[in-house]
Z-matrix of the N, CA and C atoms (Angstrom, degrees):
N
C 1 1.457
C 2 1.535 1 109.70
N 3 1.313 2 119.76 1 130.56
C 4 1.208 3 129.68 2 165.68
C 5 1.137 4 132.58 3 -58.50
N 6 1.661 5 133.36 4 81.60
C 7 1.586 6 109.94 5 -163.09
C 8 1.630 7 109.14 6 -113.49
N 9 1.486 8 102.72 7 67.29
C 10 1.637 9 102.78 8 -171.32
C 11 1.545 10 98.25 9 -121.77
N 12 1.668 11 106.94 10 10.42
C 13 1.412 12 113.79 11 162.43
C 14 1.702 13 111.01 12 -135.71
N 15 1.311 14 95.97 13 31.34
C 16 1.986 15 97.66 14 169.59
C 17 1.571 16 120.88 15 -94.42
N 18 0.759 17 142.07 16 122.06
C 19 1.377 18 132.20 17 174.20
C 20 1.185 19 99.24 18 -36.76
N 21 1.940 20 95.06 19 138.62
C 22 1.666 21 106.13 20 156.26
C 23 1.602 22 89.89 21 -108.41
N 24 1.180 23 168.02 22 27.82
C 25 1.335 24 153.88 23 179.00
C 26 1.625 25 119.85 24 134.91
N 27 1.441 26 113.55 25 164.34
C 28 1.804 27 110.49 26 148.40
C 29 1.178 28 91.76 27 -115.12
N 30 1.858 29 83.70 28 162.61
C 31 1.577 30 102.16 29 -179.87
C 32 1.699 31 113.00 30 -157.13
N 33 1.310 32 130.39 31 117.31
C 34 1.020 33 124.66 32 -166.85
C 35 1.389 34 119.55 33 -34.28
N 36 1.692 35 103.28 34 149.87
C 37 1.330 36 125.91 35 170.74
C 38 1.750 37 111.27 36 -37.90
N 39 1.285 38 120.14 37 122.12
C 40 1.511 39 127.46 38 173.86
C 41 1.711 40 91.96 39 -123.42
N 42 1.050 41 125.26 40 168.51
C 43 1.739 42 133.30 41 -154.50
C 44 1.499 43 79.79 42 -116.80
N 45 1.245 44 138.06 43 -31.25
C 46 1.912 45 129.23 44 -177.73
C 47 1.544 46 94.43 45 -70.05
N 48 1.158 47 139.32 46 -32.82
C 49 1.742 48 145.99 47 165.31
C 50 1.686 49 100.47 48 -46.13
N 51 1.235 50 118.00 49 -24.76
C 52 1.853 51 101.34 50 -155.43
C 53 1.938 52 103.94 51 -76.71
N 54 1.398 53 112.22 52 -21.58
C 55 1.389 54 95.22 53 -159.79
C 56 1.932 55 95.05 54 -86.89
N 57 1.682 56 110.33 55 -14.24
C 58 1.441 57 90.95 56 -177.59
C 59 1.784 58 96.44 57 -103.66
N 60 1.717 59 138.00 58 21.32
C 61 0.970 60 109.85 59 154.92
C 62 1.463 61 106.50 60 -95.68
N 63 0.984 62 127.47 61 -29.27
C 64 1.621 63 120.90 62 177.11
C 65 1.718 64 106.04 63 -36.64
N 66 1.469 65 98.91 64 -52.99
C 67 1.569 66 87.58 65 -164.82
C 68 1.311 67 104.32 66 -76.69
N 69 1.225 68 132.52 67 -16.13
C 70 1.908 69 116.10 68 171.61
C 71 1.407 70 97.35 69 -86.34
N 72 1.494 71 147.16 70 5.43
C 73 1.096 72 131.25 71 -175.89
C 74 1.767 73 97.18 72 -105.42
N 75 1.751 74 124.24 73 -26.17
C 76 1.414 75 138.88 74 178.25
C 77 1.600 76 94.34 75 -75.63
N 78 1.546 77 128.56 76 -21.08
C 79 1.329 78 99.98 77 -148.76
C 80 1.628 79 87.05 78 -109.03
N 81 1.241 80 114.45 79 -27.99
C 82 1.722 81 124.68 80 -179.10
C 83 1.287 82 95.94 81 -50.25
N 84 1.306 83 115.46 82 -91.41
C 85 1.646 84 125.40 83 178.20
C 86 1.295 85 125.72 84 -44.24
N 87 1.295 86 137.53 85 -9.68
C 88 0.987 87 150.11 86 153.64
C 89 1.509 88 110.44 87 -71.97
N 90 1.253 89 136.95 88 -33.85
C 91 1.700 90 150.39 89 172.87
C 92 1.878 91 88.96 90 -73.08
N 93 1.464 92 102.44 91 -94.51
C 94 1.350 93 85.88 92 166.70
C 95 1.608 94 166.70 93 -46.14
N 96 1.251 95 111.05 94 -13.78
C 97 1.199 96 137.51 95 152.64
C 98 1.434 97 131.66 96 -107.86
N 99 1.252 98 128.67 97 31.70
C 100 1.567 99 109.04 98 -153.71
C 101 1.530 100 113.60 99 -88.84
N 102 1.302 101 114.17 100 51.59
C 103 1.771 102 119.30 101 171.29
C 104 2.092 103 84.69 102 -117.48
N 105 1.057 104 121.61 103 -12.51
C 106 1.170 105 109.59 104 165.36
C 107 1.303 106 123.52 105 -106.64
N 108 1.261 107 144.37 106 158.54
C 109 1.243 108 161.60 107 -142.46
C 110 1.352 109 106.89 108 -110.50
N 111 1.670 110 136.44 109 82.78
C 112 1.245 111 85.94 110 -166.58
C 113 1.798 112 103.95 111 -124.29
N 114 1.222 113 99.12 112 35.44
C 115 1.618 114 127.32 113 175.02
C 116 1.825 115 89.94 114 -74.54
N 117 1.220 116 124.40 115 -51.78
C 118 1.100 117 139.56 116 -170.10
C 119 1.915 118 106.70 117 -50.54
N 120 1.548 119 102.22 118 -50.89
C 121 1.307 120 119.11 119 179.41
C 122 1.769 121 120.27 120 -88.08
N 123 1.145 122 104.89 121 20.65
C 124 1.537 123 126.07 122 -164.39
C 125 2.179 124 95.15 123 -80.89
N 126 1.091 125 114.48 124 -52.34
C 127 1.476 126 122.37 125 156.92
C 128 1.496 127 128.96 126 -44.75
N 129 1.278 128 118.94 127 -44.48
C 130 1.090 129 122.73 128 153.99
C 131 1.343 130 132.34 129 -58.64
N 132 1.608 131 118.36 130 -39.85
C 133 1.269 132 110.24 131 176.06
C 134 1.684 133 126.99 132 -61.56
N 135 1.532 134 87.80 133 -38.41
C 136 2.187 135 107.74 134 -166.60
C 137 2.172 136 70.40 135 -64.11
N 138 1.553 137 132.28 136 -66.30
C 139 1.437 138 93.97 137 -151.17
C 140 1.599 139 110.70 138 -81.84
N 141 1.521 140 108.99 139 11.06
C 142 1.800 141 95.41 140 177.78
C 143 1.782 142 92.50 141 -91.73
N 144 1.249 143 120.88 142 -19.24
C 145 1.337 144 100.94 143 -171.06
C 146 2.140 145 107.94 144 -83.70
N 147 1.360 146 108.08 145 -9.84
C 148 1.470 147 117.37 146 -157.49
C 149 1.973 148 85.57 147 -87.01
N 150 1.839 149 108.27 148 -53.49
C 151 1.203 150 91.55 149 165.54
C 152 1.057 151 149.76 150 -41.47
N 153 1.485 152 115.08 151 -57.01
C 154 1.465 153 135.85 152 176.03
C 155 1.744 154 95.55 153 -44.23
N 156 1.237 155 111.05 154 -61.06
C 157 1.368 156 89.69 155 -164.12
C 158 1.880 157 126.08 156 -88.26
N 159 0.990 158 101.60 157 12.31
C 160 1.559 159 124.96 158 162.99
C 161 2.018 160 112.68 159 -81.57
N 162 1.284 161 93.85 160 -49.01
C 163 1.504 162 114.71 161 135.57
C 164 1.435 163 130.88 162 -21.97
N 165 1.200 164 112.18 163 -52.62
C 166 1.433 165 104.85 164 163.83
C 167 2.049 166 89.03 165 113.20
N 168 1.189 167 120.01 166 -22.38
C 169 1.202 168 105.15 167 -178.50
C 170 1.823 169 108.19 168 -93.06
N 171 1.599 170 98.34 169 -172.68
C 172 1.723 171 106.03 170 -148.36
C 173 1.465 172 116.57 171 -116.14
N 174 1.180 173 87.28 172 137.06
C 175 1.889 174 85.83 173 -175.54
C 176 1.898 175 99.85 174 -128.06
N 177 0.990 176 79.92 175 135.73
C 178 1.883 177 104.35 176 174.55
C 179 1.404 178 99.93 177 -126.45
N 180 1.376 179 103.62 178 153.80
C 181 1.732 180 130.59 179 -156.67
C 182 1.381 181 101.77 180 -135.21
N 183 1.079 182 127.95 181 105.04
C 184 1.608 183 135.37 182 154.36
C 185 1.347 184 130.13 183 -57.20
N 186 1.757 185 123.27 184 86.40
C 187 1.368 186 96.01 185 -159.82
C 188 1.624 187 92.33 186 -106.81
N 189 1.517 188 122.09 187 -178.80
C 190 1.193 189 122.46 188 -176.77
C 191 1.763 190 95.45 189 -105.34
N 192 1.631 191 98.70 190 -172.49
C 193 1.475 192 93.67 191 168.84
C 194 1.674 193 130.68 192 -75.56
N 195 1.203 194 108.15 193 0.50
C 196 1.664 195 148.17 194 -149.51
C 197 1.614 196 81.53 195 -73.06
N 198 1.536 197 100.43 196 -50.49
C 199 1.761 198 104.35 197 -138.82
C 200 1.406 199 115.04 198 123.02
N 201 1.320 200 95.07 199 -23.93
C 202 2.052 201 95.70 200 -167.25
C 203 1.763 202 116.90 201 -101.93
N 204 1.224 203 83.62 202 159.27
C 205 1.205 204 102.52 203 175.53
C 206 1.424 205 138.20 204 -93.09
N 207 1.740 206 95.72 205 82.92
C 208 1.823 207 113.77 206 -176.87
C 209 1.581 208 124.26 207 -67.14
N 210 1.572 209 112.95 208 3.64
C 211 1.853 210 102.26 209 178.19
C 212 1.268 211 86.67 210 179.50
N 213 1.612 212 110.83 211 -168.29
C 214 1.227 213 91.80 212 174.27
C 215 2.250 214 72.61 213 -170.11
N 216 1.102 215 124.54 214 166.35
C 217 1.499 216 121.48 215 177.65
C 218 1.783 217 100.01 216 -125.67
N 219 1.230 218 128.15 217 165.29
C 220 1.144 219 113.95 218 169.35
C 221 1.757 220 79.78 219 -163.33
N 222 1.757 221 107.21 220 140.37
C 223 1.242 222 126.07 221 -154.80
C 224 1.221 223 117.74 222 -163.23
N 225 1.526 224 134.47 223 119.12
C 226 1.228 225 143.33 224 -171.30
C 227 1.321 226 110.65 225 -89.33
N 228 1.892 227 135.26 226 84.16
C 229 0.957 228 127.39 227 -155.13
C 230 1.434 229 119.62 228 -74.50
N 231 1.534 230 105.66 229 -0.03
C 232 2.051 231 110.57 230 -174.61
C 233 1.288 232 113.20 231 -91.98
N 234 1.623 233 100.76 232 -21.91
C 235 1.875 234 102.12 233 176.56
C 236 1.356 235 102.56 234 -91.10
N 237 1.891 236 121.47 235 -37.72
C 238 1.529 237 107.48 236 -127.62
C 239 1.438 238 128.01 237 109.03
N 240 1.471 239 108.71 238 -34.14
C 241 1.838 240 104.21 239 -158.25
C 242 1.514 241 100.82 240 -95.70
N 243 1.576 242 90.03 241 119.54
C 244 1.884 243 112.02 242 166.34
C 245 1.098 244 97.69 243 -82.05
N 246 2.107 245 107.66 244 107.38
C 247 1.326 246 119.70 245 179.79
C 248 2.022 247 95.15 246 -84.11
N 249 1.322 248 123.27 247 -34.54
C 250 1.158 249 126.01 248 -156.16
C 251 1.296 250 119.16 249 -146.27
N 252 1.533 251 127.89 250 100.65
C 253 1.217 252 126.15 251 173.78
C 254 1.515 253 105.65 252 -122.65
N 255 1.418 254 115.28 253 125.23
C 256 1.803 255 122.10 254 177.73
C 257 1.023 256 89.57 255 -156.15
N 258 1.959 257 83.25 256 130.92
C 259 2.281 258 99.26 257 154.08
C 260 1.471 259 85.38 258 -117.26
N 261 1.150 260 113.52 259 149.67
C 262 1.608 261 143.49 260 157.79
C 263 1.661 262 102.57 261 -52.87
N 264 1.429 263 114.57 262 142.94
C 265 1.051 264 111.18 263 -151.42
C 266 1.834 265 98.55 264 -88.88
N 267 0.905 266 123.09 265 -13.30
C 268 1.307 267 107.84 266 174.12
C 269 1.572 268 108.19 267 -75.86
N 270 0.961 269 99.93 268 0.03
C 271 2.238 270 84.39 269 170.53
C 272 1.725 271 88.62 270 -133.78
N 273 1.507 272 115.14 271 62.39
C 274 1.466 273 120.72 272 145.13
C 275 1.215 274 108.64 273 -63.59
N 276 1.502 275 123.87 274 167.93
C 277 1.094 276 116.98 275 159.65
C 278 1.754 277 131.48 276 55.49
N 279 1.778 278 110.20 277 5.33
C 280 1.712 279 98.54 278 -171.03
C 281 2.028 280 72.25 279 -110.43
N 282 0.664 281 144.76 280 -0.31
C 283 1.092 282 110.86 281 179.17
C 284 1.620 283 117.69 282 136.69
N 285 1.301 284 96.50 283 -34.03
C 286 1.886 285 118.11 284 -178.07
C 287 1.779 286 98.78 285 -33.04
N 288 1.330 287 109.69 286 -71.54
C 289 1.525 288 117.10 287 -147.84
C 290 1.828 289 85.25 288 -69.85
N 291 1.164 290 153.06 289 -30.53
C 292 1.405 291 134.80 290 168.36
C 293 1.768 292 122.10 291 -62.67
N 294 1.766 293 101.66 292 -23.27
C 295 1.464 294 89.96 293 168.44
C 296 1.052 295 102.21 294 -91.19
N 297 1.144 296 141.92 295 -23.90
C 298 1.817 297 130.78 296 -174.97
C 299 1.747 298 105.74 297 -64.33
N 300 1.222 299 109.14 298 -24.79
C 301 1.048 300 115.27 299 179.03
C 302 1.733 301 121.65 300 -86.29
N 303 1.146 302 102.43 301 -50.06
C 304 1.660 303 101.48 302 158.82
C 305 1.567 304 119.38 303 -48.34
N 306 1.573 305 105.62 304 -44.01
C 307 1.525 306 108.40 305 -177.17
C 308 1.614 307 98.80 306 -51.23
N 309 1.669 308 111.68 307 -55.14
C 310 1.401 309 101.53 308 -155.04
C 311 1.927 310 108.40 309 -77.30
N 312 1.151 311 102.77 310 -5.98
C 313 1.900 312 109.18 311 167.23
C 314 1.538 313 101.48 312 -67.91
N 315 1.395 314 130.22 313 -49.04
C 316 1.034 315 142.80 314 -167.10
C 317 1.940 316 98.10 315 -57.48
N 318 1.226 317 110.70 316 -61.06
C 319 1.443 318 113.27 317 -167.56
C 320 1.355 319 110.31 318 -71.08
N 321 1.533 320 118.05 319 -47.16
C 322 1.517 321 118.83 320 -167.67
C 323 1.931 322 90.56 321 -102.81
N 324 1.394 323 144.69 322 57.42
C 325 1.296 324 120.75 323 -168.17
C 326 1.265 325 131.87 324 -83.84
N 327 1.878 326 101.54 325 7.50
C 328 1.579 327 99.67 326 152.29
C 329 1.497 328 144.95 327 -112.47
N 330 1.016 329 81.46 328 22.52
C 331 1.565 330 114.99 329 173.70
C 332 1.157 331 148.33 330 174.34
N 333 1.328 332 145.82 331 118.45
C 334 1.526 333 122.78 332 -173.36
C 335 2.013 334 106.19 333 -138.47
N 336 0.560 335 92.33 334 133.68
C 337 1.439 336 124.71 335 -175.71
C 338 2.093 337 124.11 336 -96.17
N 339 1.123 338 115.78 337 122.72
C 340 1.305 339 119.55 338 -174.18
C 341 1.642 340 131.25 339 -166.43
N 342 1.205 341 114.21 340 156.81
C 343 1.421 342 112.52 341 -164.31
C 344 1.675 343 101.15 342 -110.70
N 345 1.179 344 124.03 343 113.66
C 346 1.707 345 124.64 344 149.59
C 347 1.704 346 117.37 345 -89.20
N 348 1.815 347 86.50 346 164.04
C 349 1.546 348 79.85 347 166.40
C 350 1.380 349 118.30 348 -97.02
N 351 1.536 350 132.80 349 131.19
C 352 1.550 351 135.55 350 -172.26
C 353 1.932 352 99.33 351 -41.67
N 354 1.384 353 115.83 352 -45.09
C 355 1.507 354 110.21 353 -173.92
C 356 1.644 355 106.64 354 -85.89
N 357 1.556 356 100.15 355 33.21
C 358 2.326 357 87.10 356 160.70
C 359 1.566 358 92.93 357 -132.83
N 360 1.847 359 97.35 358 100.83
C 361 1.482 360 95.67 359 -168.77
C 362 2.017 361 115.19 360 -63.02
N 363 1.466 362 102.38 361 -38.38
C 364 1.232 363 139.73 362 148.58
C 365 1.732 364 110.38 363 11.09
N 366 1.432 365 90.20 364 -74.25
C 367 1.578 366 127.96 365 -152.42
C 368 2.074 367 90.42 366 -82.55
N 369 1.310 368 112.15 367 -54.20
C 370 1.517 369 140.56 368 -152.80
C 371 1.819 370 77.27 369 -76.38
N 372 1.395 371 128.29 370 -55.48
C 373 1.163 372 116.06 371 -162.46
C 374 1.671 373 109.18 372 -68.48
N 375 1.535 374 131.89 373 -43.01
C 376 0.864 375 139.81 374 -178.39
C 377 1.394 376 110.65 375 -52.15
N 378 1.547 377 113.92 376 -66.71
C 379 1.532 378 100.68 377 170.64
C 380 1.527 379 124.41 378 -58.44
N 381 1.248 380 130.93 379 -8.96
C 382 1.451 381 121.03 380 179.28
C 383 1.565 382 110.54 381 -79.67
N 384 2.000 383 98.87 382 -28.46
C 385 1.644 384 92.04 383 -168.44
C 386 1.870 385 95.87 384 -84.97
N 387 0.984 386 134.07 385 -5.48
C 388 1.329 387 139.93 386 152.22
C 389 1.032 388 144.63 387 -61.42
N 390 1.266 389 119.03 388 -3.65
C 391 1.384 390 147.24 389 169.74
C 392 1.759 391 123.09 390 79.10
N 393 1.537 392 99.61 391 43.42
C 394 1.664 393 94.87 392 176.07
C 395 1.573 394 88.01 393 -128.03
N 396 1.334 395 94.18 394 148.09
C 397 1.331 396 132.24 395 170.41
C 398 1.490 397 129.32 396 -77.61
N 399 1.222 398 117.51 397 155.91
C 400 1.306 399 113.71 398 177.36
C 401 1.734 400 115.22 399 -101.31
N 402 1.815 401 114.85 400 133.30
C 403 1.776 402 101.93 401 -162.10
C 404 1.377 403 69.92 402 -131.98
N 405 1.439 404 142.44 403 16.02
C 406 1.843 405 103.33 404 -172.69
C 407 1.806 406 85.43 405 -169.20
N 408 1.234 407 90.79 406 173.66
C 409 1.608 408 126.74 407 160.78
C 410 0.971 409 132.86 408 -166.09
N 411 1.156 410 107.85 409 156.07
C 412 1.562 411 101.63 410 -149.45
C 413 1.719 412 111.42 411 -167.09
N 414 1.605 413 147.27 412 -156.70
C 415 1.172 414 140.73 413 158.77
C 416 1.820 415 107.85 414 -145.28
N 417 1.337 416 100.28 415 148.34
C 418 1.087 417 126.72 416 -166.67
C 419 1.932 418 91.61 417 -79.06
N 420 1.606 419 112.55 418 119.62
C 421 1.622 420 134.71 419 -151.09
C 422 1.836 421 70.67 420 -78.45
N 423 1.554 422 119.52 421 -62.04
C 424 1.872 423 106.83 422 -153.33
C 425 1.665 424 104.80 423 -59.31
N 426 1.303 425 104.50 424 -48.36
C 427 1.862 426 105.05 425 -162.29
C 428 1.499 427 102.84 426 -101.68
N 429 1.177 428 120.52 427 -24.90
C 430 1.786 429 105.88 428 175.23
C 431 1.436 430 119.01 429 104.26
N 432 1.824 431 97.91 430 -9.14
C 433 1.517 432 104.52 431 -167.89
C 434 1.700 433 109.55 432 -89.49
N 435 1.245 434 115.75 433 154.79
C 436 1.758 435 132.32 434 -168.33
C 437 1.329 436 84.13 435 -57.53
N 438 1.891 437 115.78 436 141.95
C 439 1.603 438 120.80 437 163.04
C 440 1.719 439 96.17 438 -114.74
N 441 1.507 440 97.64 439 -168.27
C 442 1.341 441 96.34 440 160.13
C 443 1.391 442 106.37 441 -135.30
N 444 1.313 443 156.49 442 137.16
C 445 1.282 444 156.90 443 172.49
C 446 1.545 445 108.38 444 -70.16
N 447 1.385 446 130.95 445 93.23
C 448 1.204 447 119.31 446 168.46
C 449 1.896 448 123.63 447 -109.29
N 450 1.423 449 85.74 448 174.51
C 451 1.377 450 91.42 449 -167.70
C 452 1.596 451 120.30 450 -129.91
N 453 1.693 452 121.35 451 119.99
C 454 1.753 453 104.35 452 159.94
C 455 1.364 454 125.05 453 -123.88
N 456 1.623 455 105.00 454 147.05
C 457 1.297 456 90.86 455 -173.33
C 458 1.675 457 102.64 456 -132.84
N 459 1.439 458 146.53 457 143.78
C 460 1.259 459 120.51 458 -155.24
C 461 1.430 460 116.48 459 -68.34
N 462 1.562 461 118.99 460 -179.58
C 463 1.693 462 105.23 461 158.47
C 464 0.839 463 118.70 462 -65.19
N 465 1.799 464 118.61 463 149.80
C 466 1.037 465 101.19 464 148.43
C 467 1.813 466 124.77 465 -95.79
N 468 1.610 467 105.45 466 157.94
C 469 1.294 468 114.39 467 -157.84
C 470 1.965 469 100.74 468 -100.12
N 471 1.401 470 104.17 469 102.52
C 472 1.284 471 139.45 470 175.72
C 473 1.678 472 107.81 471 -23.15
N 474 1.176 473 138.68 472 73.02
C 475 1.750 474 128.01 473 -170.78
C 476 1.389 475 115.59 474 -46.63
N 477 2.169 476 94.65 475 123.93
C 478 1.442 477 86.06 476 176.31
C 479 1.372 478 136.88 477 -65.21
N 480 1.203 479 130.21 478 135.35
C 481 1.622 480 125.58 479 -177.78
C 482 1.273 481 108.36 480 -60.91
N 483 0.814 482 150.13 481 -33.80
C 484 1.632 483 159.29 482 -167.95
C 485 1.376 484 109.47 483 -52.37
């Protein structure tokens, strides 16, 4: 078995992390989006991610056993709202985007709240088989494109009669 793409852990946001999450966050959206530019928006991310966490909200880092950096979550733990979840597309599918996602259940675990775009079927399928719902619609203010406003909140656990 190959484990030079298994998770070894997350681990909080360090600012020496920003120049290799930009590029799995340029190269994701760029796979998934590529009628947009998003080499262009590569500046924006290093200062939306430097804010956010000056901000007071949380960033966890997905690294593999490699050394590298396969996703990364970024999460406002006082509202709920998952501003940012990306794995780099070579660790689709191993697993990354379910721990980024547990991490961020873990921090916000009564709720979390977030915007996709309706055209990343991808993205739309993952959160449905995860258990959030759809409460809104709406459009994305930078590109113009349809989102969907979704929502999770845990089960609730049925009291035993006994």
């Amino acid at each position: 078995m190959d484990h030079r793409n298994t998770l070894r852990g997350l681990f909080p946001f360090d600012s020496a992390y920003l120049p290799e999450i930009a590029d799995v966050w340029v190269e994701s959206w760029q796979r998934t989006m590529p009628s947009i530019d998003f080499e262009t928006r590569r500046a924006w991310l290093v200062d939306h991610l430097i804010a956010a966490e000056d901000a007071g909200q949380t960033i966890r880092c997905a690294l593999v056993e490699t050394g590298e950096i396969a996703g990364f979550v970024l999460i406002d733990t006082s509202t709920g709202y998952l501003d940012q979840i990306v794995v780099g597309s070579p660790w689709w599918g191993k697993g990354i985007a379910e721990a980024l996602l547990d991490e961020a259940r873990r921090l916000a675990p009564g709720r979390i709240e977030l915007d996709v775009n309706q055209d990343n079927p991808r993205a739309v399928a993952f959160y449905m088989r995860n258990g959030f719902q759809v409460i809104a619609e709406g459009v994305n203010a930078k590109s113009g494109l349809a989102t969907l406003k979704l929502e999770w909140r845990p089960a609730v656990q049925a009291a035993d009669p006994s």
